[in-house]
DSSP file (Angstrom, degrees, kcal/mol; ACC not computed):
  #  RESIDUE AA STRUCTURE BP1 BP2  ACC     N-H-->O    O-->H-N    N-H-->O    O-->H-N    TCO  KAPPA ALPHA  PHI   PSI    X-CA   Y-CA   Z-CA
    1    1 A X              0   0    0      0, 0.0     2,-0.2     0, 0.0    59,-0.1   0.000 360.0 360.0 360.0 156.5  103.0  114.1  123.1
    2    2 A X        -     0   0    0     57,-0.1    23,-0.5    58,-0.1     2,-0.4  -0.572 360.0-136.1-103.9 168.0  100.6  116.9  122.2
    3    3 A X        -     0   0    0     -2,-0.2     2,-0.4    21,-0.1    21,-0.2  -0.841  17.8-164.9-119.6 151.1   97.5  115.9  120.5
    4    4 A X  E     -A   23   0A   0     19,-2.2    19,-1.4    -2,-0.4     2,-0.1  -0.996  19.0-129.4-133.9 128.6   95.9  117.5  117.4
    5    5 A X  E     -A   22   0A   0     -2,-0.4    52,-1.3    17,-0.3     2,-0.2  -0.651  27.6-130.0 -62.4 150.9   92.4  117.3  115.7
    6    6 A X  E     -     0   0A   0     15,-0.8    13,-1.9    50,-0.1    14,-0.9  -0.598  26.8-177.4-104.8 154.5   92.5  116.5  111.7
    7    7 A X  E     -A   18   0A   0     -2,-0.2    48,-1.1    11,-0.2     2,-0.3  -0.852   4.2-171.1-147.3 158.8   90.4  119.0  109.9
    8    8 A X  E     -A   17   0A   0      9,-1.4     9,-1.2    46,-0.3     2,-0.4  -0.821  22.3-103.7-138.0 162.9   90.1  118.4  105.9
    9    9 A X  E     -A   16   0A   0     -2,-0.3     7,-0.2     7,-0.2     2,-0.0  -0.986  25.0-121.3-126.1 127.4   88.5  120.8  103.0
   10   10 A X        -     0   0    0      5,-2.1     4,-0.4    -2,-0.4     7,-0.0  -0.221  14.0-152.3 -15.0 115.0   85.7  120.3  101.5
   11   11 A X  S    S+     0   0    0      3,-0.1    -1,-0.1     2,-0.1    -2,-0.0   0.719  87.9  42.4 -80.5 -16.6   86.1  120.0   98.1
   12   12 A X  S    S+     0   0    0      3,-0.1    -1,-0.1    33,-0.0    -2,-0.1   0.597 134.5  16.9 -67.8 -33.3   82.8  121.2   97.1
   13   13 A X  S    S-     0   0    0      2,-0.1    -2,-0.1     0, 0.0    -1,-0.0   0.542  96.2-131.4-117.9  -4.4   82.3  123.9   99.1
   14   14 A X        +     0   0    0     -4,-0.4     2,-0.3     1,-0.2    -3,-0.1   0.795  59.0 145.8  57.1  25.9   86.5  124.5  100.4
   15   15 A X        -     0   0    0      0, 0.0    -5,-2.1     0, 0.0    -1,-0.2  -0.667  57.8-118.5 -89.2 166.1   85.2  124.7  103.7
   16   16 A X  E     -A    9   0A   0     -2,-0.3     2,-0.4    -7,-0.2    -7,-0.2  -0.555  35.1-168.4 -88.1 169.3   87.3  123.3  106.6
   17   17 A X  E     -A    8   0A   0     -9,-1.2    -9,-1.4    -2,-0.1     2,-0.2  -0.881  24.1-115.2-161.7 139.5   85.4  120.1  108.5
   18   18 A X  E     -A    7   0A   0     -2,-0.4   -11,-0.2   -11,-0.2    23,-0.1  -0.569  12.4-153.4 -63.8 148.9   86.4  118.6  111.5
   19   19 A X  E     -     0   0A   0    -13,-1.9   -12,-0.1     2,-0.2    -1,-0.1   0.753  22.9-141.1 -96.5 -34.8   87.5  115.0  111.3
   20   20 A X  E     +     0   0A   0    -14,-0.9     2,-0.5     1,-0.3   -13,-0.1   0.424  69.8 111.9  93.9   6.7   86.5  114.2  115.0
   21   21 A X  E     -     0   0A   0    -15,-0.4   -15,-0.8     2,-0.0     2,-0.3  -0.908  50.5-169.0-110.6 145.2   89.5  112.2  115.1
   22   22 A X  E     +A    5   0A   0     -2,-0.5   -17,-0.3   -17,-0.2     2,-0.2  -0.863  16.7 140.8-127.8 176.1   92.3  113.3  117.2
   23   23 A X  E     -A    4   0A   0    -19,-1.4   -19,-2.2    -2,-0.3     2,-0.1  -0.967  36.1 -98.8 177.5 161.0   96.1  112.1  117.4
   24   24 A X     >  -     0   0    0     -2,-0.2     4,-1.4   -21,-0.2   -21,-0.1  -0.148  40.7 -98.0 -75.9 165.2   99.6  112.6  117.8
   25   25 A X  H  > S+     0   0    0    -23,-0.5     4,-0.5     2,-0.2     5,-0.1   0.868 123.0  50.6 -91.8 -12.0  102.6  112.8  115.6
   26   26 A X  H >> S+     0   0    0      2,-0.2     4,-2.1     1,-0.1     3,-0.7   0.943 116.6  42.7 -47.2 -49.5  103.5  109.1  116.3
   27   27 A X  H 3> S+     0   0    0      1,-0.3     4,-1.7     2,-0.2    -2,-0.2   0.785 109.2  55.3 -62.0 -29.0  100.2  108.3  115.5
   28   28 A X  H 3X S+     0   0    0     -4,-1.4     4,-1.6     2,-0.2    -1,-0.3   0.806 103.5  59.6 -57.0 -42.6  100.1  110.5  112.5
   29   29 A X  H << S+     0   0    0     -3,-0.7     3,-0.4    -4,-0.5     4,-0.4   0.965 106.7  45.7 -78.0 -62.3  103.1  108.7  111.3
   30   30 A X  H  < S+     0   0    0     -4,-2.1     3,-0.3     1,-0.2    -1,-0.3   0.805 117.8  36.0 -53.0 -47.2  101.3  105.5  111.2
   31   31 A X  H >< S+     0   0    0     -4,-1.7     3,-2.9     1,-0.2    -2,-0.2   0.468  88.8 102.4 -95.2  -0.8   98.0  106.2  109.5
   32   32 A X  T 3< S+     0   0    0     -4,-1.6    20,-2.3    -3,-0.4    21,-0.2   0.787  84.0  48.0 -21.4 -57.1   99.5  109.1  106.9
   33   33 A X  T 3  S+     0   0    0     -4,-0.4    -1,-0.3    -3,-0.3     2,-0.2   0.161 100.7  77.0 -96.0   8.8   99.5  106.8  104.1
   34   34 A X  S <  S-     0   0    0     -3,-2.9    17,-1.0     1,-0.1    18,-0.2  -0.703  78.4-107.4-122.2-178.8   95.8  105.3  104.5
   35   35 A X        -     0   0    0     15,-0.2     2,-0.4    -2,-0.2    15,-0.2  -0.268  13.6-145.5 -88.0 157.0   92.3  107.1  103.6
   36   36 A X        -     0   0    0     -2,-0.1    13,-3.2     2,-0.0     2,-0.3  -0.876  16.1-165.7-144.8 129.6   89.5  108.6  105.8
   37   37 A X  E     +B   48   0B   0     -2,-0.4    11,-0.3    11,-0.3     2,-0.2  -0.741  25.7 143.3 -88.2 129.4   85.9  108.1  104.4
   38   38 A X  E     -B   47   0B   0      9,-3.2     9,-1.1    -2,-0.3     2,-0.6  -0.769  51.4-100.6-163.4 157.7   83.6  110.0  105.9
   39   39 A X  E     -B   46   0B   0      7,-0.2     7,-0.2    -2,-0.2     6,-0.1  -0.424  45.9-114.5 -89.3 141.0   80.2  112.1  105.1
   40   40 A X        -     0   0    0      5,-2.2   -23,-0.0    -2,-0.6     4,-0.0   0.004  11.2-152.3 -49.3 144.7   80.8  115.8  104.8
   41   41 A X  S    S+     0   0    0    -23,-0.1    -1,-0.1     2,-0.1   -24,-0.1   0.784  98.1  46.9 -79.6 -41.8   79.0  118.1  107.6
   42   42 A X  S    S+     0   0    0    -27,-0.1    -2,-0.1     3,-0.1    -1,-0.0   0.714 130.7   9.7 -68.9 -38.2   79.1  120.9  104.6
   43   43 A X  S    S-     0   0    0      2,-0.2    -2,-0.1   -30,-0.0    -1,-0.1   0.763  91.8-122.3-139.5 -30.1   77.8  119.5  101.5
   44   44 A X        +     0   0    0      1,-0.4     2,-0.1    -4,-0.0    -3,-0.1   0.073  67.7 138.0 108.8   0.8   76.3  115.7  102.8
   45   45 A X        -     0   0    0     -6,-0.1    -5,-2.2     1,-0.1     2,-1.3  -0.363  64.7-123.3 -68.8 150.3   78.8  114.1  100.3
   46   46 A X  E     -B   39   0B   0     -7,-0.2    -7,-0.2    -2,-0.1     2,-0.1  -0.649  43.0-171.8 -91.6  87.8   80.8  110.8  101.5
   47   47 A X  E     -B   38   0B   0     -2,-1.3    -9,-3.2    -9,-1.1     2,-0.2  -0.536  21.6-149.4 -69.2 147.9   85.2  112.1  100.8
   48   48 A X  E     -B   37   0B   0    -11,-0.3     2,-1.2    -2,-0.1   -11,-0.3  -0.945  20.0-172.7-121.7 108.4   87.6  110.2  101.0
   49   49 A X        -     0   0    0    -13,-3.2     2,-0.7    -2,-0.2     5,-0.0  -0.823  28.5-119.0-137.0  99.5   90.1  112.3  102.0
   50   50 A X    >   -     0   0    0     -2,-1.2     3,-6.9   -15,-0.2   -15,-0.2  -0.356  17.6-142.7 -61.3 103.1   93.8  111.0  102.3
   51   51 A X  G >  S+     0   0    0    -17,-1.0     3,-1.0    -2,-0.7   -19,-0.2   0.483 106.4  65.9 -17.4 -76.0   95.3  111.3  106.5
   52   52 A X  G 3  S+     0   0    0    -20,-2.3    -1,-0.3     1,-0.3   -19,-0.1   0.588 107.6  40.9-116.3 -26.6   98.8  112.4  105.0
   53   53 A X  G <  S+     0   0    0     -3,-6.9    -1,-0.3   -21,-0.2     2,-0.2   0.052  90.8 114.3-127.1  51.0   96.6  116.1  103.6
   54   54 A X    <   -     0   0    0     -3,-1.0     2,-0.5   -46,-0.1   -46,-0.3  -0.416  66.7-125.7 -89.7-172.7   94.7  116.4  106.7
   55   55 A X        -     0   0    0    -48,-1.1   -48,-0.2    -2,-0.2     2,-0.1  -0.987  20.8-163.1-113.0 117.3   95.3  119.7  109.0
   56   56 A X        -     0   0    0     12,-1.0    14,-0.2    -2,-0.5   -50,-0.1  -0.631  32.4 -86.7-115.5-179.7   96.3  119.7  112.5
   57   57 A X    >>  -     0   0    0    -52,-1.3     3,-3.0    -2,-0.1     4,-2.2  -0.178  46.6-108.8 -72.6 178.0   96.2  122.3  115.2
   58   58 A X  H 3> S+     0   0    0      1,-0.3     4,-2.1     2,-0.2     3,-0.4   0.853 113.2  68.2 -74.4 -34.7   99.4  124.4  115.3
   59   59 A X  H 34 S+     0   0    0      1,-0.3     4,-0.4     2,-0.3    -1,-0.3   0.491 118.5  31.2 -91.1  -7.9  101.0  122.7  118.9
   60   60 A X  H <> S+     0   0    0     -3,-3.0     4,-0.8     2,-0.2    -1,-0.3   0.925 114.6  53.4-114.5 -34.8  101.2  119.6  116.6
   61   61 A X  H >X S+     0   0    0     -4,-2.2     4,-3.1    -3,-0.4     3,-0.5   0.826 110.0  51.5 -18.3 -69.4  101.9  121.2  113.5
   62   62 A X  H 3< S+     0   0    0     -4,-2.1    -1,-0.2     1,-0.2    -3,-0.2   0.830 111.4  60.5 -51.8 -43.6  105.0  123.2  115.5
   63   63 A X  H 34 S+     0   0    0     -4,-0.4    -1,-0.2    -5,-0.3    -2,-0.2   0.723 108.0  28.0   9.5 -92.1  105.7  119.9  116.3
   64   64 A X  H << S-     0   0    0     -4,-0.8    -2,-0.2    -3,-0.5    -3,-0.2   0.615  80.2-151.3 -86.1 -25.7  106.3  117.9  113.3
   65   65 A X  S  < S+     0   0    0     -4,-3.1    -3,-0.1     1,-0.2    -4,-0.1   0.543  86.3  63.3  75.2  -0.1  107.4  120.9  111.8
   66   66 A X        +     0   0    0     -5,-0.4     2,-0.3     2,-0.1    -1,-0.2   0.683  66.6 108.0-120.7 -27.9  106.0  118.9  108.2
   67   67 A X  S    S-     0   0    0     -6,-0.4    -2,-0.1    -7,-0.2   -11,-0.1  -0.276  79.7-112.0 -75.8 129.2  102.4  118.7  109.0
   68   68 A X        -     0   0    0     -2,-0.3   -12,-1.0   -14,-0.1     2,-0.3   0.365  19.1-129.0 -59.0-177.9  100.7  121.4  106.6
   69   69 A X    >>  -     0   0    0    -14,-0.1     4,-1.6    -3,-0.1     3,-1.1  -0.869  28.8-105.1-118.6 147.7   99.1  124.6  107.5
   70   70 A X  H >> S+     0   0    0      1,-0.3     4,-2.1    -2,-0.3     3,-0.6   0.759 121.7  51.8 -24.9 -63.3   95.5  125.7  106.3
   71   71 A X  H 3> S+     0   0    0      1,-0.3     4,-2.6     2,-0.2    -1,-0.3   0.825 109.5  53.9 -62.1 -40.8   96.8  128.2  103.9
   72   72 A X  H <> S+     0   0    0     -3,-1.1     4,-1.6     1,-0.2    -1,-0.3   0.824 110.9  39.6 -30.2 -62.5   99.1  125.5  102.5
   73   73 A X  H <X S+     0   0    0     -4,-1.6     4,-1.9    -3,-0.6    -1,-0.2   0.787 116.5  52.1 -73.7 -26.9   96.5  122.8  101.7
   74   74 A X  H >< S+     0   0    0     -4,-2.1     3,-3.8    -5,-0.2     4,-0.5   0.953 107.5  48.0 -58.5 -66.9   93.9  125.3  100.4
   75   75 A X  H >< S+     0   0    0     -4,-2.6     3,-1.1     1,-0.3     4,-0.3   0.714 115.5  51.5 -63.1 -37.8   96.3  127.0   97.9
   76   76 A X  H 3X S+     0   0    0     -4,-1.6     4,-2.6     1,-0.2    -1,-0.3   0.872 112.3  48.9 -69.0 -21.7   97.2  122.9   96.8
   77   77 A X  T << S+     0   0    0     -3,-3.8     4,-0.3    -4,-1.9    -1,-0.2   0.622 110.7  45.8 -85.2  -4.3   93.6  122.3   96.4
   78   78 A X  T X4 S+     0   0    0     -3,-1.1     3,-2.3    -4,-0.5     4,-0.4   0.607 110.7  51.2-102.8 -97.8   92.7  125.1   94.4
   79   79 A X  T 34 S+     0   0    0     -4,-0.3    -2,-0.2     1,-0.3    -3,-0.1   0.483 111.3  44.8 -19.7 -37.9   95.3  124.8   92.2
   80   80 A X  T >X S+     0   0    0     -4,-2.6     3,-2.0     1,-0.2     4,-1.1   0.943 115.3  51.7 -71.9 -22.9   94.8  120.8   91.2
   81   81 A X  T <4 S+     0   0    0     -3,-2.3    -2,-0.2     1,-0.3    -1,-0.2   0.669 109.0  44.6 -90.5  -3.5   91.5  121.5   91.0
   82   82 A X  T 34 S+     0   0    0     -4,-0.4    -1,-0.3     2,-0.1    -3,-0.1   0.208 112.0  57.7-100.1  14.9   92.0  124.7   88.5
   83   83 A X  T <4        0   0    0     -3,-2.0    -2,-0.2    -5,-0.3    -1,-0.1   0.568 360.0 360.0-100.2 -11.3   94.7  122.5   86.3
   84   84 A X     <        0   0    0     -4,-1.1    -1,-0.1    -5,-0.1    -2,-0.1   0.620 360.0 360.0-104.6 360.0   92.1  120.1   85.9
């Protein structure tokens, strides 16, 4: 199986962060639905930052054929966060 780093955005600054964690799409499957806590490299704030709207690299991405793509997640993160 090809293995992908999770990457997240900021939500304070909408920069992309490494998670440090890397994984598969079996493994992906299994921890989608839970949280990752961790403190930001960009702004020094602790997210919690749900697995299921992390970003992986494209070999895993091409892959799963579901997991989003950068442009994807930004354009959803801007958008809740200008409805709100």
């Amino acid at each position: 199986m090809t293995m992908a780093s999770l990457k997240f955005i900021c939500p304070n600054t909408r920069h992309l962060i490494d998670s440090g964690i890397e994984t598969d799409l079996r493994a992906f499957h299994v921890i989608e639905s839970q949280n990752l806590q961790m403190k930001c490299p960009r702004c020094g704030a602790i997210h919690c930052f749900p697995f299921r709207e992390g970003l992986a690299t494209d070999a895993m991405r091409i892959a799963a054929g579901s997991v989003p793509r950068a442009p994807e997640l930004m354009m959803r993160s801007l958008t809740r966060r200008s409805s709100h």
